[in-house]
VOPAGU-2260 file (C-alpha; in pm, 1 decimal, decimal comma):
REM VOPAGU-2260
SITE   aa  ch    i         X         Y         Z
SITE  UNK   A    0       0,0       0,0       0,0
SITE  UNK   A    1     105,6     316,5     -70,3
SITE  UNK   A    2     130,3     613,4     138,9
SITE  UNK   A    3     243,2     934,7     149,5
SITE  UNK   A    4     482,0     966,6     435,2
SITE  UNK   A    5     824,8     927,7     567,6
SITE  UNK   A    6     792,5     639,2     809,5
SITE  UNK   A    7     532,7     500,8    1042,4
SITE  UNK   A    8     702,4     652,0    1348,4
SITE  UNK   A    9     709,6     984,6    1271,8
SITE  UNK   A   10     394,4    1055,8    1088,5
SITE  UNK   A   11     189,0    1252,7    1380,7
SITE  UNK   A   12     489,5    1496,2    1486,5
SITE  UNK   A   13     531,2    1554,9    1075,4
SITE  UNK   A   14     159,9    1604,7    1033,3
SITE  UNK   A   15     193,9    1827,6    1342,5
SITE  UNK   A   16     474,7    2043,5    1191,8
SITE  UNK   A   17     283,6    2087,6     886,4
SITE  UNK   A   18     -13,8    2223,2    1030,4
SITE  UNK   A   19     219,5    2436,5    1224,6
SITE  UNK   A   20     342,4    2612,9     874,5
SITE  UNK   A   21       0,6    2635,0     770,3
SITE  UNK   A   22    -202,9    2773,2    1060,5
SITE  UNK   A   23     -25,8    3069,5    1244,5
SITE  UNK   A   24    -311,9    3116,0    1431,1
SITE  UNK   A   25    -266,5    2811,4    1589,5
SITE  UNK   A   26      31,6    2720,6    1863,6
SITE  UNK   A   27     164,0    2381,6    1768,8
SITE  UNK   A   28     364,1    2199,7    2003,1
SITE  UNK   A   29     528,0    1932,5    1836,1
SITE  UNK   A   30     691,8    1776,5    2105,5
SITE  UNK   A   31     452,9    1763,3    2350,3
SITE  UNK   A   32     196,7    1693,0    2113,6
SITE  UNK   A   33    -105,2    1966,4    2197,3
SITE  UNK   A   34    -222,6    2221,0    1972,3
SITE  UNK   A   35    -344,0    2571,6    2103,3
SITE  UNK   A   36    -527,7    2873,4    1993,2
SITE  UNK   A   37    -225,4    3126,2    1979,1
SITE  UNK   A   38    -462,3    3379,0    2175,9
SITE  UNK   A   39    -535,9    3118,1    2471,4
SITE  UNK   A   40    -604,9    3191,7    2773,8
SITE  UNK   A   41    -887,0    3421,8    2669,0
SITE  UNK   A   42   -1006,7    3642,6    2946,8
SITE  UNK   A   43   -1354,9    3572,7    3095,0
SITE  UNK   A   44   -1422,9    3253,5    2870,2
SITE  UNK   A   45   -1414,7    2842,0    2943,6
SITE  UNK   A   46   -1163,8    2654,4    2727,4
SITE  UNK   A   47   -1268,4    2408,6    2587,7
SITE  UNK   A   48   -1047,2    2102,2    2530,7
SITE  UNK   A   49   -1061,1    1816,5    2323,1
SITE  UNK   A   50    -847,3    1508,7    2156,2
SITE  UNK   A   51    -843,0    1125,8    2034,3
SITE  UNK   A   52    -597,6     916,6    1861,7
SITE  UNK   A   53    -445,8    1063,3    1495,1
SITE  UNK   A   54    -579,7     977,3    1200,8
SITE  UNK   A   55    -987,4    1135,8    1245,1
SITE  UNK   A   56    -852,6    1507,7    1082,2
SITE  UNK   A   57    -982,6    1726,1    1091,7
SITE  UNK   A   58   -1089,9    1698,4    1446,5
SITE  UNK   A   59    -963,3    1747,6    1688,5
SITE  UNK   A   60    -683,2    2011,2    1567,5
SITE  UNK   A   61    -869,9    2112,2    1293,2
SITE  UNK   A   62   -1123,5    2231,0    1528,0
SITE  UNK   A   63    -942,3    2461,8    1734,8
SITE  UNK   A   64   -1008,5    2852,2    1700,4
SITE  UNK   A   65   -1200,8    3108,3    1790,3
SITE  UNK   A   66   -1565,5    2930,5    1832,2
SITE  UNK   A   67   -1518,1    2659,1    1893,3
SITE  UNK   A   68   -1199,3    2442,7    2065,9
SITE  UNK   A   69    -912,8    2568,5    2286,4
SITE  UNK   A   70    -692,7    2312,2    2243,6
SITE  UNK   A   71    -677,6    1950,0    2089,3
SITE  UNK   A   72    -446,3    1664,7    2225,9
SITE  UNK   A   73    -336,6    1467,8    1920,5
SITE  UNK   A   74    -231,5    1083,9    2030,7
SITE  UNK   A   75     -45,9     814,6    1780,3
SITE  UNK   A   76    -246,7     719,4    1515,0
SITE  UNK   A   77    -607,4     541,1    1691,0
SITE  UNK   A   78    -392,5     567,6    2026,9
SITE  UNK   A   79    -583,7     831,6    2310,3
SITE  UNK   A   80    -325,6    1114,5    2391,8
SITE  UNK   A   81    -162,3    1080,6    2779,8
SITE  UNK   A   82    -306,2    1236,6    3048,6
SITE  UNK   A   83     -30,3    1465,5    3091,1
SITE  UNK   A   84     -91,2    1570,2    2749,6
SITE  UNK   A   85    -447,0    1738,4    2841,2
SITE  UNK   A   86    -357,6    1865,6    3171,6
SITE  UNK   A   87     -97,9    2033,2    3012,1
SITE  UNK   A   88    -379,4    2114,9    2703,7
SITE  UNK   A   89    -591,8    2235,6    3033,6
SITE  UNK   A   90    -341,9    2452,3    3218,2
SITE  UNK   A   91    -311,7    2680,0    2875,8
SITE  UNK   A   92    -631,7    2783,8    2839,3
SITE  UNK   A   93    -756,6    2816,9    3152,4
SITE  UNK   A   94    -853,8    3195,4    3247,9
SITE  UNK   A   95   -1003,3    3123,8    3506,0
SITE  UNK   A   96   -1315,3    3032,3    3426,9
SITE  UNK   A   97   -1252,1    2654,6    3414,0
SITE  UNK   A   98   -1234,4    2412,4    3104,5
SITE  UNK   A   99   -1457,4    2171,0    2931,6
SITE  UNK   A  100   -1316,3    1835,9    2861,6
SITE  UNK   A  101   -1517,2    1704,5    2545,1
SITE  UNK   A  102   -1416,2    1333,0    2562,6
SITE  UNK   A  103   -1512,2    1064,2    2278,6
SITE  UNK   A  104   -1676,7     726,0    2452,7
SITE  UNK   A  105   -1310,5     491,0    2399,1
SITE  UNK   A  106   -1202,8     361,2    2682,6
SITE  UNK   A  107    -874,3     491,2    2652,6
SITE  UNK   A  108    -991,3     840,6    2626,3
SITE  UNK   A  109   -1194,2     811,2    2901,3
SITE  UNK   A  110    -938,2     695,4    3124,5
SITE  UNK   A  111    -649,9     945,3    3059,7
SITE  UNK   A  112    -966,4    1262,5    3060,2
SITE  UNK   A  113   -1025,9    1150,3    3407,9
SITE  UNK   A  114    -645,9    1156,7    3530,8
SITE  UNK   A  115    -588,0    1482,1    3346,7
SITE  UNK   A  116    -890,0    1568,8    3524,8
SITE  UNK   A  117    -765,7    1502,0    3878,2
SITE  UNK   A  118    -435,8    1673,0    3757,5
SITE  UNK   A  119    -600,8    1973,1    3659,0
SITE  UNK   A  120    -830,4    1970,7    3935,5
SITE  UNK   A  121    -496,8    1970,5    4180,4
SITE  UNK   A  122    -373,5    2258,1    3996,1
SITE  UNK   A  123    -688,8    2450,6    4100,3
SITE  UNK   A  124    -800,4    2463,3    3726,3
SITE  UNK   A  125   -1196,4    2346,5    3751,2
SITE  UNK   A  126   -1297,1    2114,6    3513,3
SITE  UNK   A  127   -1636,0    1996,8    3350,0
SITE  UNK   A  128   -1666,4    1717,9    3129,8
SITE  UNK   A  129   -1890,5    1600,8    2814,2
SITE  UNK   A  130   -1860,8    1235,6    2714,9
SITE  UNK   A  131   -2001,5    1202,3    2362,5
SITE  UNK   A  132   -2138,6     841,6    2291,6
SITE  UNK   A  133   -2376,5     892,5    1994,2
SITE  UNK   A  134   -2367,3     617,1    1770,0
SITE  UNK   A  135   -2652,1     412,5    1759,3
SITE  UNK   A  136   -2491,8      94,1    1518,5
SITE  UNK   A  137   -2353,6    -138,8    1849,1
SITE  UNK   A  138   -2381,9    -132,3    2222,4
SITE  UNK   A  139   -2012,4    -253,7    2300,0
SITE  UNK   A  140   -1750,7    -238,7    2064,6
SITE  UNK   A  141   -1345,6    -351,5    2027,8
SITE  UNK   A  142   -1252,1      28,6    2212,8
SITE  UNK   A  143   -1532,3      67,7    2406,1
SITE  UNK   A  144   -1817,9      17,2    2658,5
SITE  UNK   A  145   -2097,6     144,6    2567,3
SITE  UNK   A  146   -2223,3     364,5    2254,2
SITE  UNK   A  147   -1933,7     483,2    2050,0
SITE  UNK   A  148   -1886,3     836,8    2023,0
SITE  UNK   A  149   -1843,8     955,1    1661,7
SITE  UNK   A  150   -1984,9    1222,2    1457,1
SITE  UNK   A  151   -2168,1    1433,1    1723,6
SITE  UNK   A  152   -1829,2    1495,8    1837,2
SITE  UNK   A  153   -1843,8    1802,8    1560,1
SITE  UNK   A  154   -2159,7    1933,2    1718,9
SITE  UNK   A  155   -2107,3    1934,0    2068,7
SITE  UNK   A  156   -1752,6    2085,9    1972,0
SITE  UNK   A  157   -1878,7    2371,6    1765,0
SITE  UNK   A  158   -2228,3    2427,8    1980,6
SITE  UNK   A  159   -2060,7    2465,5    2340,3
SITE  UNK   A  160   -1732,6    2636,7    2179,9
SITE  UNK   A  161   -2001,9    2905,5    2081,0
SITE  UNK   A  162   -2165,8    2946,6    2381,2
SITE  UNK   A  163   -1783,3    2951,7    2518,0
SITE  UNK   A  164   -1715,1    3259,9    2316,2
SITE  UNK   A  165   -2053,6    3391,6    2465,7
SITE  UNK   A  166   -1900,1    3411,2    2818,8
SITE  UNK   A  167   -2123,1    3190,5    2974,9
SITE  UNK   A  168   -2008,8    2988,0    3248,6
SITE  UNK   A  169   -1859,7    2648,3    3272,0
SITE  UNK   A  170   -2177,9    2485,3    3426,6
SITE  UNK   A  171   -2398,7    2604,6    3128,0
SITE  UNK   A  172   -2095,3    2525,2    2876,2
SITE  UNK   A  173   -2099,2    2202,4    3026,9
SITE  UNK   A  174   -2517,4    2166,2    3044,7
SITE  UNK   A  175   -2533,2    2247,5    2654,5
SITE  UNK   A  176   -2259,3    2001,3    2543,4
SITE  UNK   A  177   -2441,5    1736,1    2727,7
SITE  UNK   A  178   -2735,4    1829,0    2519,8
SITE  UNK   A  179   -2619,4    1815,3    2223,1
SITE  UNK   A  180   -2526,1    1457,5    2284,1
SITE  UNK   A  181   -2811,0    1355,6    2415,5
SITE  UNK   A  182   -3035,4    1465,5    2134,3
SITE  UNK   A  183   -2775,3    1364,0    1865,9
SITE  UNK   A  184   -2747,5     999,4    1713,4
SITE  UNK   A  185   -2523,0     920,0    1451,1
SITE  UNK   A  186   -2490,3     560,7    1214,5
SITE  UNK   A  187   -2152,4     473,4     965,6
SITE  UNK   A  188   -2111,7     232,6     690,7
SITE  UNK   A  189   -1777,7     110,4     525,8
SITE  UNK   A  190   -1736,6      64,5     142,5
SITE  UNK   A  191   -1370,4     -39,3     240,6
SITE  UNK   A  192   -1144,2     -97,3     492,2
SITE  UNK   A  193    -895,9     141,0     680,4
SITE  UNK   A  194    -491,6     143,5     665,3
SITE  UNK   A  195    -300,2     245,7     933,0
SITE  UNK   A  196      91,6     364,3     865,8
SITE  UNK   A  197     203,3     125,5    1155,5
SITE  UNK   A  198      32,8    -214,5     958,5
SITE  UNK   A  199      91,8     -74,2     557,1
SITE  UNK   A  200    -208,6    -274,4     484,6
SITE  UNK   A  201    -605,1    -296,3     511,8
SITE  UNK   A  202    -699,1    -360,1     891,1
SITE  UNK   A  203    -994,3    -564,3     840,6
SITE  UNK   A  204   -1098,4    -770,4     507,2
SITE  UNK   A  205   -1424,1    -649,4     324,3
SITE  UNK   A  206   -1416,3    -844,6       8,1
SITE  UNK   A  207   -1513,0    -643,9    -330,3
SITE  UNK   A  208   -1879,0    -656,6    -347,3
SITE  UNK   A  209   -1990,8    -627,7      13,7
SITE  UNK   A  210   -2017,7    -308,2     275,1
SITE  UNK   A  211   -2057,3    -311,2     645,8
SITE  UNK   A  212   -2273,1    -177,8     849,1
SITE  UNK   A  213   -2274,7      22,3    1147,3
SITE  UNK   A  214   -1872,8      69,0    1125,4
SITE  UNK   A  215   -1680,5     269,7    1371,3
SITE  UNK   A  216   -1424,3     503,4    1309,8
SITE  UNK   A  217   -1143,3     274,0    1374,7
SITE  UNK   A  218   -1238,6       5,0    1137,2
SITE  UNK   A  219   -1438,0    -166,7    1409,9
SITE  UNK   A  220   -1719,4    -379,4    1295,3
SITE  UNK   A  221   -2053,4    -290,1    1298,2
SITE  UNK   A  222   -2371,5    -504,4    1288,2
SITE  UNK   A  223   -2383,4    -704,4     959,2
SITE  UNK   A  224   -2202,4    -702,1     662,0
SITE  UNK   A  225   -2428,4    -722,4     322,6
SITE  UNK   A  226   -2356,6    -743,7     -26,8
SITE  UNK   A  227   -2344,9    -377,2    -230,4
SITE  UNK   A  228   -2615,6    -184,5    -184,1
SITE  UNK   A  229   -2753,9     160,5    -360,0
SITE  UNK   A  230   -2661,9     514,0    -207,3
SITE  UNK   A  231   -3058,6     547,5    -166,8
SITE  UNK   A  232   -3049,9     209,8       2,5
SITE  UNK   A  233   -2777,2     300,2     266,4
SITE  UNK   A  234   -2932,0     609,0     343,8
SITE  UNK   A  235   -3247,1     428,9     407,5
SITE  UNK   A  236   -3084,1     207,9     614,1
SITE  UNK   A  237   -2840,2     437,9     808,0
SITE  UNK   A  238   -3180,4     673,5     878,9
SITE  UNK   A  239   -3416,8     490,9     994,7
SITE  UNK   A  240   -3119,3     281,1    1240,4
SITE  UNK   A  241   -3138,2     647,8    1377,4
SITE  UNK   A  242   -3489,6     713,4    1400,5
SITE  UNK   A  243   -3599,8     431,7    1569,9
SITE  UNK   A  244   -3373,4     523,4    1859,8
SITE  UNK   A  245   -3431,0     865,4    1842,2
SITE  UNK   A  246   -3765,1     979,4    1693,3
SITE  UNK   A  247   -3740,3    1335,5    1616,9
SITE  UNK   A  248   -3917,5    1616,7    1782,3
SITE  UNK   A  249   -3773,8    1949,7    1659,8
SITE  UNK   A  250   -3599,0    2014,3    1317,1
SITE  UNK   A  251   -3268,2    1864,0    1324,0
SITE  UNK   A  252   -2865,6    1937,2    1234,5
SITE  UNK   A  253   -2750,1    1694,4     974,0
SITE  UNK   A  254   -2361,0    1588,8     895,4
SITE  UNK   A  255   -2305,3    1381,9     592,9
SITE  UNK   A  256   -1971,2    1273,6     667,7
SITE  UNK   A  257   -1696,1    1140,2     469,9
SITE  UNK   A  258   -1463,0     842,3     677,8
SITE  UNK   A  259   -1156,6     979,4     468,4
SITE  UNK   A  260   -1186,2     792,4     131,4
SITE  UNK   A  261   -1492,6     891,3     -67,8
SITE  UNK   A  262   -1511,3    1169,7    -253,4
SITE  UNK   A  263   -1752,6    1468,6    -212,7
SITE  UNK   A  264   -1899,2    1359,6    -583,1
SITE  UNK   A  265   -2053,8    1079,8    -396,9
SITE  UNK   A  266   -2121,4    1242,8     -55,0
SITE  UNK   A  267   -2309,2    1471,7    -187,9
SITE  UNK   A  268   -2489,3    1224,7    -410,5
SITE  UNK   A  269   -2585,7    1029,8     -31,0
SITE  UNK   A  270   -2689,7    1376,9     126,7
SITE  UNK   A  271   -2933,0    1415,0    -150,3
SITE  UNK   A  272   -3102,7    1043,9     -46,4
SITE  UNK   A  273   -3019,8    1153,6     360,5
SITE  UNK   A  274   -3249,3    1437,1     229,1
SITE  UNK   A  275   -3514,4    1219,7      23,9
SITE  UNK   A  276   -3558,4     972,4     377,0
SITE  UNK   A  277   -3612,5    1278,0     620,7
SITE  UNK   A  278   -3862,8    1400,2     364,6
SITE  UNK   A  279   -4019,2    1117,7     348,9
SITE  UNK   A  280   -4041,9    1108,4     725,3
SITE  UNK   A  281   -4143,7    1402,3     793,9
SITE  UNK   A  282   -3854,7    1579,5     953,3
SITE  UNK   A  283   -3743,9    1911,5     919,3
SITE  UNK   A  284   -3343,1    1979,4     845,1
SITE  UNK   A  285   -3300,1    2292,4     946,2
SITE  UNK   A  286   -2874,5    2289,6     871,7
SITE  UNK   A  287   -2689,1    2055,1     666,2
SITE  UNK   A  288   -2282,7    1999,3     667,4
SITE  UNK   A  289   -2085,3    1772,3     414,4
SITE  UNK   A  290   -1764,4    1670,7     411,4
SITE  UNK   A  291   -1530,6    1466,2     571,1
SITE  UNK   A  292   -1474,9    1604,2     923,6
SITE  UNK   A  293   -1491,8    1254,3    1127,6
SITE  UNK   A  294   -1293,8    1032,8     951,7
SITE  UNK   A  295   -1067,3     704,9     938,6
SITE  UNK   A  296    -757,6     802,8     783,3
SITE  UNK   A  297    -830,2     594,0     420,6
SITE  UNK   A  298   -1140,5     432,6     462,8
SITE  UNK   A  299   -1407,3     456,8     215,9
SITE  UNK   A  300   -1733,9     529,0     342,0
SITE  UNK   A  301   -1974,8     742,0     503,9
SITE  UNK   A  302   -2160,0     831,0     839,3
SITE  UNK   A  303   -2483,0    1028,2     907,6
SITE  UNK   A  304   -2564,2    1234,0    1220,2
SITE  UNK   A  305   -2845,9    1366,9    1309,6
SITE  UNK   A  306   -2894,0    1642,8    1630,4
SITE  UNK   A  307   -3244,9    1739,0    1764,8
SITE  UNK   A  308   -3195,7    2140,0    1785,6
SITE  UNK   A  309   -3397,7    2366,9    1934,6
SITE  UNK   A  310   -3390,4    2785,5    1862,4
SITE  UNK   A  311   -3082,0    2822,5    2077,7
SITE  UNK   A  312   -2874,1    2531,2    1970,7
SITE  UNK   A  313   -2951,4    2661,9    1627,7
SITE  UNK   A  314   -2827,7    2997,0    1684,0
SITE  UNK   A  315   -2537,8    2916,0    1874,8
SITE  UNK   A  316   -2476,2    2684,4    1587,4
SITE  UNK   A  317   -2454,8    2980,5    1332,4
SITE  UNK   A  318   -2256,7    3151,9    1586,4
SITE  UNK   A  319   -1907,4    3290,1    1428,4
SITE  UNK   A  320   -1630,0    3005,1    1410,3
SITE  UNK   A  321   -1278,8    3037,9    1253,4
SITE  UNK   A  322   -1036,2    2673,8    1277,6
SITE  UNK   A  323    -846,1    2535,7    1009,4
SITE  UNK   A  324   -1196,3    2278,2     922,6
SITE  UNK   A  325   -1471,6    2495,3     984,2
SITE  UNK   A  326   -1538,6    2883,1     946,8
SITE  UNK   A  327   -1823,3    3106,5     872,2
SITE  UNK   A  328   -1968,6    3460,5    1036,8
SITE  UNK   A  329   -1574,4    3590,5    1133,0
C-alpha cells in the first residue's frame, strides 16, 4: 500500500509540523503533542479542550479557534493522547473560568480525561466534562463500553465552543454540550477498509462486493455485513437505524460525513437520499454539513448524524467560528 509519508514513526509529529506552517493562528507543540489557539487563555471565557488518537482530521486540531476548541491533544495514530498531554492542554487555556473536557466514549480516552482531570483539578483549574457516545450501530464495541462516540463529536464541539465565546459559564458550557449529545445519534457504513501507517495494509478484510454496516471510526465492525447496496439504500438504512432510537421532535442538524476515502462527488450524491428519507419522514433539516470532518484516515465510506436542535442550539450553531476545518460569520 502506498502512502504518502516518511515512516510510520514519525507521521503525527510531521503532520503536526505541517499544520504548524500552515495555521499561524494556531500554537503547535510538536513535542509535547497539543495544539493551542495562539490567543489562549482568553479572558472571561471556558476553554474548551478536546483530543483522540491521529488519524480522524480534521478533528480534533482542525477544530481549534475562535468558536469553537481551545486546544486538541493529538495521540499516535487510533492511540488516546496521555493524560499529561491534556492537563498540560488544560493549564493553557484556563482563564479562570474553568475548562470543558469534550471526551469521545473509547475507553482509553476516558481513562487518561479523568487523570488529566484530577491533575487539573490539583492545579486549582476546575474542570467539567462532556462524554459524547452517539452512535446508535452497536452497544459494546473492540474500544469501548458502551455507545461509541463519533460524529456528534463536531456538534457538541462547535455548539458549546459558541456558547464559550458567549461568556457563559462552565456549568452552562458544560449543560449544553451534554445536550447536544443527548439529542444527537449518529450511524456509519464502510465501502472499504482502513490502513493504518504502523500495519501498511487494510486492517480488516471487506471483500469487493460487500459493505458493512454500522462501522466505527477505527475500522471496528458494525452489525452485519451485506452485499453492495444503492446510495438510496444506505441512506435508508443508516436513517431509519437512527430514528428508531431517536424519533425526532424538533428540526434537526444533519452531517453527511466522509470516513476519509470517498469523494464529495458521492457524498453529496448520499446527502441528496439523507435528504429524500427525512422528507419522506417528515422531519425538518433545518442545517446541513458535508464533508469529511470525522474520519478514518483511508477508509471509504460514510456516516450520518443527526442532532435534535432547538432555537438556541440553532443559533449558537450559526454563531461565528474560525479553525483550520470549519469557518463562517468571522
Amino acid at each position: 500500500m502506498k502512502m504518502l509519508i516518511n515512516v510510520p514513526e514519525t507521521v503525527v509529529a510531521d503532520a503536526l509540523r505541517g499544520m504548524a506552517a500552515a495555521y499561524p493562528d494556531l500554537n503547535v507543540d510538536v513535542e509535547n503533542r497539543v495544539i493551542v489557539r495562539r490567543d489562549a487563555p482568553v479572558a472571561g471565557q471556558v476553554g474548551l479542550v478536546s483530543g483522540g488518537g491521529s488519524g480522524h482530521e480534521p478533528l480534533h486540531g482542525g477544530f481549534v479557534g475562535p468558536g469553537m476548541l481551545s486546544a486538541a491533544c493529538p495521540g499516535e495514530v487510533f492511540t488516546s493522547p496521555v493524560p499529561d498531554q491534556m492537563a498540560r492542554a488544560a493549564a493553557a487555556v484556563d482563564s479562570g473560568a474553568g475548562v470543558l473536557f469534550i471526551v469521545k466514549n473509547y475507553t482509553g480516552d476516558v481513562l487518561n480525561f479523568d487523570m488529566a482531570a484530577e491533575l487539573a483539578e490539583d492545579e486549582g483549574i476546575q474542570v467539567g466534562r462532556v462524554l459524547v457516545n452517539d452512535d446508535v450501530a452497536v452497544t459494546d464495541s473492540l474500544y469501548t463500553a458502551g455507545r461509541r462516540g463519533t460524529g456528534a463529536t463536531l456538534f457538541v464541539e462547535k455548539i458549546a465552543g459558541a456558547a464559550a465565546a458567549e461568556g457563559q459559564p462552565l456549568e452552562r458550557v458544560e449543560a449544553i454540550g451534554r445536550q447536544v449529545n443527548d439529542n444527537s445519534r449518529s450511524f456509519g457504513v464502510a465501502l472499504g477498509a482502513v490502513t493504518t501507517p504502523a500495519k501498511g495494509s487494510p486492517t480488516f478484510d471487506l471483500p469487493a462486493g460487500e459493505l458493512e454496516l454500522g462501522i466505527g471510526i477505527h475500522g471496528e465492525p458494525g452489525r452485519e455485513r451485506r452485499p453492495m447496496m444503492t446510495s438510496g439504500e444506505i441512506a435508508d438504512f443508516a436513517v431509519n437505524a437512527i430514528l428508531e432510537d431517536m424519533p425526532p421532535r424538533n428540526p434537526v442538524l444533519l452531517l453527511v460525513n466522509g470516513m476519509g476515502g470517498t469523494p464529495l462527488l458521492e457524498l453529496f450524491g448520499f446527502n441528496a437520499e439523507v435528504q429524500r428519507v427525512l422528507s419522506e419522514r417528515g422531519i425538518a433539516v433545518a442545517r446541513t454539513l458535508v464533508g469529511n470532518y470525522v474520519t478514518s484516515l483511508d477508509m471509504a465510506g460514510a456516516s450520518v448524524t443527526l442532532c435534535q436542535a432547538d432555537e438556541e442550539l440553532l443559533r449558537l450553531w450559526d454563531a461565528p467560528v474560525k479553525t483550520p476545518a470549519l469557518r463562517w460569520g468571522m
